[in-house]
C-alpha positions in Angstrom: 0.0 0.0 0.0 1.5 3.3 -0.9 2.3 5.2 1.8 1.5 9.3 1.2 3.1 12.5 2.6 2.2 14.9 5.1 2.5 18.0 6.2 4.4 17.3 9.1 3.2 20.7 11.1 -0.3 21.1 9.9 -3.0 22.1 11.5 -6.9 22.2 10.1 -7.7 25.8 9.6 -4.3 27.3 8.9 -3.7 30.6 6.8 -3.9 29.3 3.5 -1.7 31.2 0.1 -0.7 30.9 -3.3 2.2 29.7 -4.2 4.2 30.7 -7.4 6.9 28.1 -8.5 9.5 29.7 -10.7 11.6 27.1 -12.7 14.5 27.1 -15.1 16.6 24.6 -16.2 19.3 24.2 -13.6 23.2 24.1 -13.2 26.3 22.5 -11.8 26.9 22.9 -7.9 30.4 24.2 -8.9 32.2 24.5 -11.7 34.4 21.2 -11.1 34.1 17.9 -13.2 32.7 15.6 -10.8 29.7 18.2 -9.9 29.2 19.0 -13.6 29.3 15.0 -14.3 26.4 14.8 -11.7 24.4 17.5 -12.9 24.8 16.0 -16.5 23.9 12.4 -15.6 20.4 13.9 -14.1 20.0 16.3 -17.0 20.7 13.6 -19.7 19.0 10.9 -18.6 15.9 12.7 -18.7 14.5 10.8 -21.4 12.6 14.1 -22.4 16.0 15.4 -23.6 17.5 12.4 -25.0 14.8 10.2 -26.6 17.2 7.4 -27.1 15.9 3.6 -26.6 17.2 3.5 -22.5 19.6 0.7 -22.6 21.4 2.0 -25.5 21.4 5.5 -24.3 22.9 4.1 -20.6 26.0 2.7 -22.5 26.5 5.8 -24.8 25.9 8.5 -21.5 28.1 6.1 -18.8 31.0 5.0 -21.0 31.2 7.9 -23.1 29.5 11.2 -22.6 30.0 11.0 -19.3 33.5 10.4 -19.4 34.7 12.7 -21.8 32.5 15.6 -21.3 32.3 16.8 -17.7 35.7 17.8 -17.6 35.8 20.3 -20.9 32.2 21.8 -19.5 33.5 22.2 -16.0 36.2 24.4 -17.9 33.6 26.3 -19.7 31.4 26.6 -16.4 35.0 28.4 -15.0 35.0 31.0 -17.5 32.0 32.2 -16.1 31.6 31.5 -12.4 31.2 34.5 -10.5 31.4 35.2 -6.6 27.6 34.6 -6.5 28.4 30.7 -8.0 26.4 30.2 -11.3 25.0 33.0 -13.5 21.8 31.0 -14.5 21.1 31.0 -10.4 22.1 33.9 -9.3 20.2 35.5 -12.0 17.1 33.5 -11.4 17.1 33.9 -7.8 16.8 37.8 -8.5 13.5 37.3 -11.1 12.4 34.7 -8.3 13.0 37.8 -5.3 12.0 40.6 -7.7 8.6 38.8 -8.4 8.0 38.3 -4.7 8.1 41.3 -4.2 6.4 42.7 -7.0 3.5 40.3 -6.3 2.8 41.1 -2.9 1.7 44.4 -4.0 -0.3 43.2 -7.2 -2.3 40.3 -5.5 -3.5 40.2 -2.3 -3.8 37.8 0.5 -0.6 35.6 1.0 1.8 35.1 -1.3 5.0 32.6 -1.5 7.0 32.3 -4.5 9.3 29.7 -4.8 12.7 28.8 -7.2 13.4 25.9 -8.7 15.4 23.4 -10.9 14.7 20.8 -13.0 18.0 19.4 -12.8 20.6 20.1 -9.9 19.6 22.2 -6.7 17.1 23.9 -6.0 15.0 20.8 -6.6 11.3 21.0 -8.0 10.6 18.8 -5.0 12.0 21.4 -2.9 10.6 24.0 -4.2 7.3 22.5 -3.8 7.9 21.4 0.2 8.7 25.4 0.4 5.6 26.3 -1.0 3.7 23.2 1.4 5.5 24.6 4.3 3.5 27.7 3.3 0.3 26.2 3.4 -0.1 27.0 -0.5 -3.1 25.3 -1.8 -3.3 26.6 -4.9 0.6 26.9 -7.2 1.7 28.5 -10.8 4.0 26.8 -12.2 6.1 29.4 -14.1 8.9 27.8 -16.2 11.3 30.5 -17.3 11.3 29.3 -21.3 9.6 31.9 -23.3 9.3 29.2 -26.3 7.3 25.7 -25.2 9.2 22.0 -25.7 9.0 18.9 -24.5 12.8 18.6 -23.8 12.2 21.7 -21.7 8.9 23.0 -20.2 7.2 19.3 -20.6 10.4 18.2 -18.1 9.4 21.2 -15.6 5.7 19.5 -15.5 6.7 16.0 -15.7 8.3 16.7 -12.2 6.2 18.5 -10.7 3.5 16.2 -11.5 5.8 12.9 -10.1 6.3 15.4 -6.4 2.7 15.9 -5.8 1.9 12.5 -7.2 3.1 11.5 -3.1 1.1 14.1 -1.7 -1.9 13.7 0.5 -3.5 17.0 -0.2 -2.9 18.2 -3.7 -2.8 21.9 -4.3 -4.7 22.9 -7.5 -2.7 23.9 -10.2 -2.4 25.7 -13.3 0.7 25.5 -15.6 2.5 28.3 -17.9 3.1 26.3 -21.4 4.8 29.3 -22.9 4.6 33.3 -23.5 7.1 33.3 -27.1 4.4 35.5 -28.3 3.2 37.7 -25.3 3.3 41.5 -26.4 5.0 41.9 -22.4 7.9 40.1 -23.1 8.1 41.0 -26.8 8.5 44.6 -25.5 10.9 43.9 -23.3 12.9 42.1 -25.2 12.7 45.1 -27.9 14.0 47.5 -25.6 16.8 45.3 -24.5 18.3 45.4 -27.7 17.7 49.1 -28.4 19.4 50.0 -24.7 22.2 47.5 -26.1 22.2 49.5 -29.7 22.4 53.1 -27.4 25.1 52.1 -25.1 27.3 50.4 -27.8 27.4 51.0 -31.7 25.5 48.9 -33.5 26.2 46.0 -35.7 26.0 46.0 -39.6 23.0 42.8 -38.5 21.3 41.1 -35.8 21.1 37.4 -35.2 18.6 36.1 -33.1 20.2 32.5 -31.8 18.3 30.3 -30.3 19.0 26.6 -28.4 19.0 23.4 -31.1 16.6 20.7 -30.7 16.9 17.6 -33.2 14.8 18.6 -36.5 13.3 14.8 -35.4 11.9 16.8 -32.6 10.4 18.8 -35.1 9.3 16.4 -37.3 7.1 14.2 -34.3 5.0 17.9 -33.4 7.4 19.5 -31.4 6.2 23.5 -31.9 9.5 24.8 -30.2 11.1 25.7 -33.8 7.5 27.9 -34.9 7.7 29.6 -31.4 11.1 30.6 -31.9 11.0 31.8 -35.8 7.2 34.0 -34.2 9.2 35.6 -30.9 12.1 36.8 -33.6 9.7 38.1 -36.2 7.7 39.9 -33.8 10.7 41.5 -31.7 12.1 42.2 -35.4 8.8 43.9 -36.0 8.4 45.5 -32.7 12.4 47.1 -33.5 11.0 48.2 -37.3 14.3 46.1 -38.9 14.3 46.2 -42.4 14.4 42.6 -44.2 17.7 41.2 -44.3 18.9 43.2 -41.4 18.2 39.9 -39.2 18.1 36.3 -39.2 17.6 33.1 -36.9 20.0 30.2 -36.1 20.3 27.9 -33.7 23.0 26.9 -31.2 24.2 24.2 -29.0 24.2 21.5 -31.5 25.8 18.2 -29.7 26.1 14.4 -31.3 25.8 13.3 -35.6 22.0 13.7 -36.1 20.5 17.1 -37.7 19.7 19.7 -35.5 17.4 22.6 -36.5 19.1 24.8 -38.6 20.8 27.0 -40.1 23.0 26.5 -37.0 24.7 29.1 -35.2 28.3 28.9 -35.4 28.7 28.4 -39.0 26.1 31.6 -40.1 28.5 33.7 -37.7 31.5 32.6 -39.6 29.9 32.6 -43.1 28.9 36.8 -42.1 32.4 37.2 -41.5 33.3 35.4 -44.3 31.6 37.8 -46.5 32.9 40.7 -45.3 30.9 41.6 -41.9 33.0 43.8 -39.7 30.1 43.9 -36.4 27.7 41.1 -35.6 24.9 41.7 -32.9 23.7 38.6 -31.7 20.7 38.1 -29.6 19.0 34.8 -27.6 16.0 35.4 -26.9 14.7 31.7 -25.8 17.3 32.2 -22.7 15.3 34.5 -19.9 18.4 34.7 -17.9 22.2 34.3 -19.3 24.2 31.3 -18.4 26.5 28.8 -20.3 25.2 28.9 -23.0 24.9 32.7 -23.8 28.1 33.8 -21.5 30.8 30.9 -22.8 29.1 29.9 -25.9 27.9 32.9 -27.7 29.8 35.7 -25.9 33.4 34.1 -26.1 33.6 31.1 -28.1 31.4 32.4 -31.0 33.0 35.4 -30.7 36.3 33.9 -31.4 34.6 32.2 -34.5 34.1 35.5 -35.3 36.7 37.3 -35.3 39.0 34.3 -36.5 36.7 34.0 -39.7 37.4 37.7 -40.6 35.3 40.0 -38.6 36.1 42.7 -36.0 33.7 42.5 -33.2 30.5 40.3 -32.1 28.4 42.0 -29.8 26.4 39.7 -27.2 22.9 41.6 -25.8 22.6 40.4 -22.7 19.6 38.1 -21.8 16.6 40.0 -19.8 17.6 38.7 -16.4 16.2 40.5 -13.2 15.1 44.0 -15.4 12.3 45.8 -14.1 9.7 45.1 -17.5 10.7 41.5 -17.6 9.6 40.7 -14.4 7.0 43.7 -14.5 5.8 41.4 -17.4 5.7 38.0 -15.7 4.0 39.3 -13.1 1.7 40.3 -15.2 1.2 37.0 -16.3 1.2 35.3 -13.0 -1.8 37.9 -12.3 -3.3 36.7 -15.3 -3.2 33.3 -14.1 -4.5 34.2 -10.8 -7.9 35.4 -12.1 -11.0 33.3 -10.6 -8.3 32.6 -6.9 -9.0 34.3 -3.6 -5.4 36.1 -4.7 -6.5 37.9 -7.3 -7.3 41.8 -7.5 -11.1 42.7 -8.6 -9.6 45.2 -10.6 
């Protein structure tokens, strides 16, 4: 007989509260090879990510992957550790603080918003015993991907689903699929790029790179890729760029399959190629910066760059903790809110 959790303190009739659970993706504990070799085994076994038959994928991630890998990662995790640990945290504890307090003042009643992620620590389960500990009976689930996929934002839900599977009182929930299209966050992402443009000269073009997914991915009803070609069109729009002044890739491409394309690395060193002296570069699926946008884009396609002919590749930093990106998830949160004790009649 299963045996269920409980709240180890309750008490019937307790102050009840909404709880907000704000996900990302996660990171390395440190940026060493045997804490990036644990945080890779969790994130790659997650057959979301890798939809590999599971025996076969065991022997590929434990005899290979796993021994090759950590080590040249944990180097690239070193390039961009800061005193605060990992950027991808640090950054999303300050949306996760900044929306606390932002929604104290929008909704009314209690309200406890949590961090979490998927893979590494803060766990989902953790972040959902915070939220219990709060006596939240009804949660958001806010996963911080603009763009919906199944290696991504159907993980967040998978795990959240498999915590309160144990639980003896379920909260109610309601889940964020995805805001790539959300006038909010197209805004702000607009005026990220024109505060980037103002502050440093801008590029001859701008490339909007977003994170690969096998085009298999694609191919089974995956609508990650549409998501991300609609956010870049309507930021593109939103900044009045002329045609041919931008253009999408895609980034991060790992093993022999195809990945969606054109892919990042080789449109960056076919612009310089041609005689492109300034590249602004863009990743818009990323709320926060991290590996991927600090190490990748920012010094190892900048290399690319500037190695293939050109003078200078300008990263715009991701939106982070600024005051209309999380002005515009609360805004969503609110949203979701409607029809709950938390939320505002007007």
């Amino acid at each position: 007989m299963p045996t269920f959790e409980s709240h180890p303190k309750y008490e019937h009739g307790q102050a009840e509260s909404l709880g907000v659970l704000v996900v990302n993706l996660g990171t390395p504990d440190a940026p060493t090879t045997s804490a990036v070799r644990r945080y890779l085994r969790e994130f790659l076994w997650d057959p979301r990510v890798v939809e590999y038959p599971r025996v076969l994928w065991w022997l590929i991630l434990n005899l290979v992957i796993l021994v090759i890998r950590p080590s040249r990662s944990a180097h690239a995790y070193q390039q961009i550790w800061t005193d605060d640990g990992s950027p991808l945290l640090s950054h999303s504890r300050a949306i996760a603080a900044a929306l606390q307090e932002k929604l104290s003042s929008l909704l009314q009643g209690n309200v406890r918003v949590a961090l979490a992620m998927t893979y590494g620590n803060p766990s989902i389960r953790a972040g959902l015993d915070e939220l219990h500990a709060a006596g939240a009976q009804r949660i958001v689930v806010l996963p911080l991907y603009p763009q919906y996929s199944a290696t991504t934002t159907a993980s967040v839900f998978d795990r959240v689903f498999t915590a309160l599977s144990r639980r003896r009182w379920v909260p109610e929930l309601r889940l964020i699929n995805h805001y790539h299209d959300a006038p909010g966050y197209i805004r702000a992402a607009a005026a990220s790029i024109r505060e980037h443009w103002q502050s440093h000269d801008r590029g001859e073009h701008l490339l909007f790179s977003f994170h690969g997914l096998p085009e298999a991915n694609l191919e089974k009803g995956d609508p990650y890729h549409c998501h991300c070609l609609k956010s870049a069109r309507l930021i593109a729009e939103d900044l009045g760029l002329e045609e041919g002044s931008w253009s999408v890739a895609f980034q991060s491409r790992v093993g022999r399959e195809e990945w969606l394309k054109p892919y990042t690395e080789e449109v960056i060193a076919e612009f310089a190629g041609k005689g492109m002296r300034r590249l602004d570069v863009v990743c818009p699926g990323f709320s926060v910066d991290c590996l991927e946008t600090l190490e990748e884009i920012a010094i190892r396609y900048a290399e690319v760059f500037t190695e293939a002919g050109g003078d200078t590749l300008s990263y715009v930093p991701a939106l982070n903790a600024r005051s209309d990106h999380v002005a515009f998830l609360a805004s969503l949160l609110n949203e979701q809110v409607q029809g709950w004790p938390e939320a505002r009649p007007d």
